[in-house]
C-alpha positions in Angstrom: -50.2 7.0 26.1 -47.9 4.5 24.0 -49.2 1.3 23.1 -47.4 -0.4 25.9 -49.4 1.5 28.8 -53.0 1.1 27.5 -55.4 -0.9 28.9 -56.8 -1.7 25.6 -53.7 -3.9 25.0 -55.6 -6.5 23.4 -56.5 -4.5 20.4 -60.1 -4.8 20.8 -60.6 -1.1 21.6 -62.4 1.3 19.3 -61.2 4.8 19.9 -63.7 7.4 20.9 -65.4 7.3 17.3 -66.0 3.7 18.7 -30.6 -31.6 14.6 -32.0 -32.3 11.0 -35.1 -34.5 10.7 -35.2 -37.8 8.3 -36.9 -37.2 4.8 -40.1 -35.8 4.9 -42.2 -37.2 2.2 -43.9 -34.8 -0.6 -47.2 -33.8 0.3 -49.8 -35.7 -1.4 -51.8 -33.0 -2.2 -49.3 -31.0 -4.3 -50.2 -31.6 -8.2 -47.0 -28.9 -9.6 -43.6 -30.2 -8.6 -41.4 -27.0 -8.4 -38.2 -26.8 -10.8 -35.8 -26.7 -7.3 -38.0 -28.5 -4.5 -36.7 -27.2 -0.9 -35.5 -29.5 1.7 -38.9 -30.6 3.0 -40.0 -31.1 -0.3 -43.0 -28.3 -0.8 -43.5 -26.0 -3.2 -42.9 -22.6 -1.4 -46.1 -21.1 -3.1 -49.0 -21.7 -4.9 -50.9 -18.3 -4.1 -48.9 -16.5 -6.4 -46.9 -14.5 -3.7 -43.5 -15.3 -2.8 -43.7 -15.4 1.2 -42.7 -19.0 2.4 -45.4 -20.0 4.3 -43.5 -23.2 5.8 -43.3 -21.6 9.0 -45.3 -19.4 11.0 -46.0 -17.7 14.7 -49.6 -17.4 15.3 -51.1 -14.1 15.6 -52.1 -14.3 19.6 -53.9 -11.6 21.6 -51.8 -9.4 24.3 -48.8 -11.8 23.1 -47.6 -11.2 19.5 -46.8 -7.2 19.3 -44.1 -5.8 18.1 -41.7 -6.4 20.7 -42.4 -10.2 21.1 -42.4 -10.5 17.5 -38.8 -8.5 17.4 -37.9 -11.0 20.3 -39.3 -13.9 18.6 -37.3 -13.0 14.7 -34.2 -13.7 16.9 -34.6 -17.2 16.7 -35.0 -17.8 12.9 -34.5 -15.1 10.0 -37.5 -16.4 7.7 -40.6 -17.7 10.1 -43.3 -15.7 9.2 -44.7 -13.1 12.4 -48.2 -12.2 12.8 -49.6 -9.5 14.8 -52.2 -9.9 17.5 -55.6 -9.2 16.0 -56.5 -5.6 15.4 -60.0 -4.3 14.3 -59.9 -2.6 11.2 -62.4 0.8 12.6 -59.5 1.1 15.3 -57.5 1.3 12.4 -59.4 3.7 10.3 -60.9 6.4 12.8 -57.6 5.8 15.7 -53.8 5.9 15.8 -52.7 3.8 13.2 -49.2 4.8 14.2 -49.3 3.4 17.3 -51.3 0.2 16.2 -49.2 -0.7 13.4 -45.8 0.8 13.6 -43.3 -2.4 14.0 -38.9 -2.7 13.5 -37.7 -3.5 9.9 -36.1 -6.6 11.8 -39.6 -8.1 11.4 -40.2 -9.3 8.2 -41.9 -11.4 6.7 -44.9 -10.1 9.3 -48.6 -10.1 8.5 -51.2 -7.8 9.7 -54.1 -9.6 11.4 -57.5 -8.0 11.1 -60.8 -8.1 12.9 -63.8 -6.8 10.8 -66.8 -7.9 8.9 -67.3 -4.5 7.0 -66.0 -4.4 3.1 -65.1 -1.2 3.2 -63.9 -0.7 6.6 -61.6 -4.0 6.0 -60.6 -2.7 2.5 -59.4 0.7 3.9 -57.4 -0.9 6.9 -55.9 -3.5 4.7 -54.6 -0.2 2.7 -53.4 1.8 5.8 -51.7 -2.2 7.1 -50.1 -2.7 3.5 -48.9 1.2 3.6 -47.1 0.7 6.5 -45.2 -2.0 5.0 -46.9 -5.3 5.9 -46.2 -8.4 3.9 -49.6 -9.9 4.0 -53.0 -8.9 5.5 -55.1 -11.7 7.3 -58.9 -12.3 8.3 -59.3 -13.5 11.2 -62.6 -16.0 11.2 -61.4 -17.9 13.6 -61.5 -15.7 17.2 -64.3 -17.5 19.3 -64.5 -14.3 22.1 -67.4 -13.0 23.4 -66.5 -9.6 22.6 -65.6 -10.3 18.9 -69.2 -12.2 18.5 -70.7 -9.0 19.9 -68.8 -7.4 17.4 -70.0 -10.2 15.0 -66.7 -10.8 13.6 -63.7 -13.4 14.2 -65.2 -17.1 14.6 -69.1 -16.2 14.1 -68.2 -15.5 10.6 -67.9 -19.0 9.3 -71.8 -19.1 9.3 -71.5 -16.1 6.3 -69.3 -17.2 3.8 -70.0 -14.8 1.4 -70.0 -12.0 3.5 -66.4 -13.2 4.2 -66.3 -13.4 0.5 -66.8 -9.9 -0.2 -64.4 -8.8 2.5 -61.5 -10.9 0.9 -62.8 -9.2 -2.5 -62.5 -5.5 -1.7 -59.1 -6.2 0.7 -57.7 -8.1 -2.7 -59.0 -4.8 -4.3 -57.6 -2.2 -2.1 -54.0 -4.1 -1.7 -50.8 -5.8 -4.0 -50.1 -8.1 -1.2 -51.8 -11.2 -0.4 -54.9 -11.3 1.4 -55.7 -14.5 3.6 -57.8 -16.2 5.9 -57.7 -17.8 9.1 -60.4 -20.0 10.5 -61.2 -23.0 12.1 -62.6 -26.5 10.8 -66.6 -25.4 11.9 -68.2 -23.9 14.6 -70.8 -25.1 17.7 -72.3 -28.0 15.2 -72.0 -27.3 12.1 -68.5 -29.2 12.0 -69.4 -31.3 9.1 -67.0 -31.4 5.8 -69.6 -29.7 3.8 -70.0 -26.6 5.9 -66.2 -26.1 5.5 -65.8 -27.0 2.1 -68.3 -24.3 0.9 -66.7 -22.2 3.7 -63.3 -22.8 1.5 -64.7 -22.8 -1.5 -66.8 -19.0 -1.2 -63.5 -17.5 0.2 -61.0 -19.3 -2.6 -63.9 -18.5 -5.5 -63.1 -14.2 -4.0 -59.9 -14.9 -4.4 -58.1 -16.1 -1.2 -55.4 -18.2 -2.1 -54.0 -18.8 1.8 -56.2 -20.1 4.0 -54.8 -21.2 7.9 -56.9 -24.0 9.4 -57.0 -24.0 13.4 -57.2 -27.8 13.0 -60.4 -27.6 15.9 -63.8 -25.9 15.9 -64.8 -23.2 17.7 -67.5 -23.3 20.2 -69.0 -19.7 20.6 -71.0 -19.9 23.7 -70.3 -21.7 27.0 -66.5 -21.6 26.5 -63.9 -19.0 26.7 -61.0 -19.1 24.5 -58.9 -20.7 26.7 -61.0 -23.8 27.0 -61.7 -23.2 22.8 -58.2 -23.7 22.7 -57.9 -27.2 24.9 -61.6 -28.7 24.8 -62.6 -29.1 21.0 -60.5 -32.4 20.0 -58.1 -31.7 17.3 -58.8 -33.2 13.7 -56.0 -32.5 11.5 -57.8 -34.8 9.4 -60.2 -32.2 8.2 -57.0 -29.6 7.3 -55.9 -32.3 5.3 -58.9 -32.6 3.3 -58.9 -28.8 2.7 -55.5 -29.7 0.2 -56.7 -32.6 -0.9 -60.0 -31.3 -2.2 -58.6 -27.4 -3.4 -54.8 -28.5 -4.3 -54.6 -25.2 -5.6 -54.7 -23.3 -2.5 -52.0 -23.1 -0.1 -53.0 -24.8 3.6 -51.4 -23.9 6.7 -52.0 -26.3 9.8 -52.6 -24.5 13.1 -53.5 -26.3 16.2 -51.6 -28.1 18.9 -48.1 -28.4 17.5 -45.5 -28.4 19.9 -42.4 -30.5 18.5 -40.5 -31.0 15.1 -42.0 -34.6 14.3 -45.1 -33.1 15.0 -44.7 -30.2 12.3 -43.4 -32.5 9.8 -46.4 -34.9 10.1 -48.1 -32.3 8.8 -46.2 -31.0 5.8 -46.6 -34.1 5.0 -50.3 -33.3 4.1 -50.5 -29.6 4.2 -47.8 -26.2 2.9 -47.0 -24.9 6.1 -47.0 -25.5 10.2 -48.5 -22.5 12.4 -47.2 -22.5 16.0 -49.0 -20.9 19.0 -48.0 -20.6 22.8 -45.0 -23.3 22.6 -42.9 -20.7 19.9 -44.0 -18.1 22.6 -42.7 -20.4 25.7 -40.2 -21.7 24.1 -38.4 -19.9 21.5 -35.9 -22.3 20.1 -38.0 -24.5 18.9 -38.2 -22.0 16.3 -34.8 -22.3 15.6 -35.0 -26.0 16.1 -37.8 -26.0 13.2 -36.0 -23.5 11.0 -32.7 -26.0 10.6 -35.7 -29.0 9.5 -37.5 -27.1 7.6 -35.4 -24.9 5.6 -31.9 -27.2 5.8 -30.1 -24.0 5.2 -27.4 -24.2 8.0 -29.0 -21.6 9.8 -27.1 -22.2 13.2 -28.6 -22.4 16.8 -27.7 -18.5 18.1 -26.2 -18.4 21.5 -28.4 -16.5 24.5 -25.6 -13.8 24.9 -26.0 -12.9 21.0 -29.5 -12.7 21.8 -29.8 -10.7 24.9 -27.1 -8.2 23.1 -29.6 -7.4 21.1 -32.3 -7.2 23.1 -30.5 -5.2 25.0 -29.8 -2.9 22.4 -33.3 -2.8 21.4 -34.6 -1.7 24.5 -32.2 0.9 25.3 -33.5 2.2 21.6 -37.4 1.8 22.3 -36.9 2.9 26.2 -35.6 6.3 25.0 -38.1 6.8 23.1 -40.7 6.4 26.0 -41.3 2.2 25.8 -41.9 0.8 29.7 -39.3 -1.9 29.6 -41.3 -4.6 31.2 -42.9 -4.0 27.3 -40.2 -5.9 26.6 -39.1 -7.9 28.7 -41.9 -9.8 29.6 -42.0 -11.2 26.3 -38.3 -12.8 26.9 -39.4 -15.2 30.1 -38.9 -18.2 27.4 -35.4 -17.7 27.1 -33.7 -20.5 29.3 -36.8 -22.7 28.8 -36.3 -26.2 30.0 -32.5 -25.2 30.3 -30.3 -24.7 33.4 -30.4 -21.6 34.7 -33.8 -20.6 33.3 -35.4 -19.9 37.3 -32.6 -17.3 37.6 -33.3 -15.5 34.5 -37.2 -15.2 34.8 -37.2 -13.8 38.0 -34.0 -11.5 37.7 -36.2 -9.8 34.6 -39.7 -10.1 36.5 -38.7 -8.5 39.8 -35.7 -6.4 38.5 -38.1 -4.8 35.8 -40.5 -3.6 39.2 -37.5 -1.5 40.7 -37.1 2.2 40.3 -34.6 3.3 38.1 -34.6 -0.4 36.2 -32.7 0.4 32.6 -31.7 -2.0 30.0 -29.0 -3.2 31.6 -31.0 -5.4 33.5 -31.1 -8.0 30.4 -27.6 -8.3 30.3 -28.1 -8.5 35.0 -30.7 -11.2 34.0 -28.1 -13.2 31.8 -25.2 -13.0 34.2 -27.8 -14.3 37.1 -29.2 -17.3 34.8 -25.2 -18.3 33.7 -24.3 -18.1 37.7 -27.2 -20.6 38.3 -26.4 -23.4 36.1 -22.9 -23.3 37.0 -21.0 -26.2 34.6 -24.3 -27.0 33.3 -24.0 -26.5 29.2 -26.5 -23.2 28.8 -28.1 -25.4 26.3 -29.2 -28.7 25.2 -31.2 -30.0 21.7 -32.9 -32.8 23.2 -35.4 -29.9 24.6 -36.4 -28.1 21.6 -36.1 -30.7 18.7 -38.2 -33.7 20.5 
């Protein structure tokens, strides 16, 4: 069965064997002024590797495979993709093919990876950076039941340097960077000094990336929904990560949803890391990528879009991918935009229909351009506020 027709979607599963903002000021944290500062004024590295971590798509669970992240790299050539989380013994004893396998169109893109094992970790990380991944991540920051039971993801903050020695024999078994994303604290230990020796066991093995979901996690009583929404935000403590280990590069995760929002914080921090609004809303990507990067990157039009979606589908359809694979990553289209009712349900009911082929994209485009009628197809004031 391909990856698109498994119930274990989420990754989880162990086979058998188990418009251009103002001036952003320079973030206050930075202590090496690069010899050509970018537009936003951040160095692009201080981990020694050269992805820009500006800009980033959160890994997210049943969201971010290959085909959303294919259908997200539309919208801005440098962003950095994630994968969903994927546990390294799924990769080790299971089909690492069909688990990792992603389009050249994706890079940058980072393997995500769910473990607390050395070794196991170590040997995924190797199999990840084989197939061609730009960065492998460890994800301390999934509050789920089944990944407590698992005792990884979130639960992990409590053991520092066991995460320690998992970023020490990933660093060991791989050339590209290794990183970590977690939150600010867990339950109630939420207190600067539990994350700052958190920080400092991880950046002491060797981590020199660290993402910080700007909330804690609280690992019984919620699901990860509410983990998401309940926990206030305190960008605050993200901040303090830079200020107190300038050497490290901080990416800011957490609620961010507009442009002034992400350049509040690389004001304080190296990079923004967007969740469900990049997935909703896909040109705020775009809209981001012209603020960030200033490099005249222009807006691409819908039909440019769902060409090669459309092309991409009749190429992963042939080779036995369900197109509602695909399509159901692309409801975000027309979002907030005229036309945007027509499109989602010509995809969602014309996907259901015997027969259905790739076609229907282009059906789904000609259905959303009949709705809005003189209506411009798009507007700024929508993904740039």
């Amino acid at each position: 069965m391909n990856s698109e027709g498994t119930s274990h979607s989420c990754l989880l599963y162990v086979p058998s064997a188990t418009g251009k903002l103002p001036e952003i000021r320079r973030n206050p944290a930075e202590t090496a002024r690069v010899k050509n500062p970018e537009k936003i004024g951040i160095s692009v590295e201080k981990s020694g590797d050269s992805i820009d971590r500006r800009l980033s798509v959160a890994p997210m669970m049943d969201w971010t495979d290959r085909h959303c992240r294919y259908f997200l790299r539309q919208f801005s050539p440098r962003v950095l993709l994630y994968t969903e989380m994927i546990v390294a013994q799924a990769i080790v004893k299971g089909d690492r093919r069909y688990l990792l396998e992603f389009d050249p169109a994706e890079h940058p893109v980072a393997l995500q990876l769910g473990g607390a094992e050395p070794a196991m970790l170590a040997e995924a990380a190797a199999i990840g950076a084989g197939f061609g991944y730009d960065e492998i991540n460890l994800n301390v920051g999934c509050p789920s039941d089944r990944v407590q039971q698992a005792t990884f993801g979130a639960c992990l903050m409590a053991r520092p340097r066991l995460v320690a020695d998992c970023v020490r024999a990933m660093r060991a078994a791989v050339a590209v960077p290794v990183t970590v994303k977690c939150r600010i604290g867990i339950d109630d230990r939420d207190d600067w000094p539990f994350l700052r020796d958190f920080i400092a066991a991880i950046a002491e093995a060797g981590c020199g990336v660290v993402i910080v979901h700007a909330r804690k996690a609280i690992l019984k009583g919620l699901t990860p929904k509410q983990n998401r929404e309940v926990p206030p935000l305190d960008y605050g403590r993200a901040w303090r990560v830079k200020a107190e280990f300038p050497s490290l590069t901080v990416v800011v995760n957490g609620g961010l949803r507009t442009v002034p929002q992400a350049a509040e914080q690389l004001a304080h921090a190296d990079g923004v890391m967007l969740g469900r609004e990049a997935y909703h809303n896909p040109y705020l990507l775009t809209a981001l990528h012209r603020a960030v990067y200033g490099d005249g990157y222009e807006m691409p039009a819908a039909e440019d879009i769902v060409e090669r979606m459309r092309g991409y589908a009749e190429r992963e359809t042939a080779r036995g991918t369900p197109l509602r694979a695909i399509t159901r990553h692309m409801m975000g289209l027309f979002h907030g935009q005229a036309g945007a009712r027509a499109w989602r349900h010509a995809l969602s009911e014309g996907v259901t229909r015997e027969g259905a082929t790739p076609a229907l994209i282009g059906g789904a485009l000609r259905a959303a351009t009949a709705q809005k009628g003189d209506a411009p197809l798009f507007t700024t004031s929508r993904t740039v506020c």
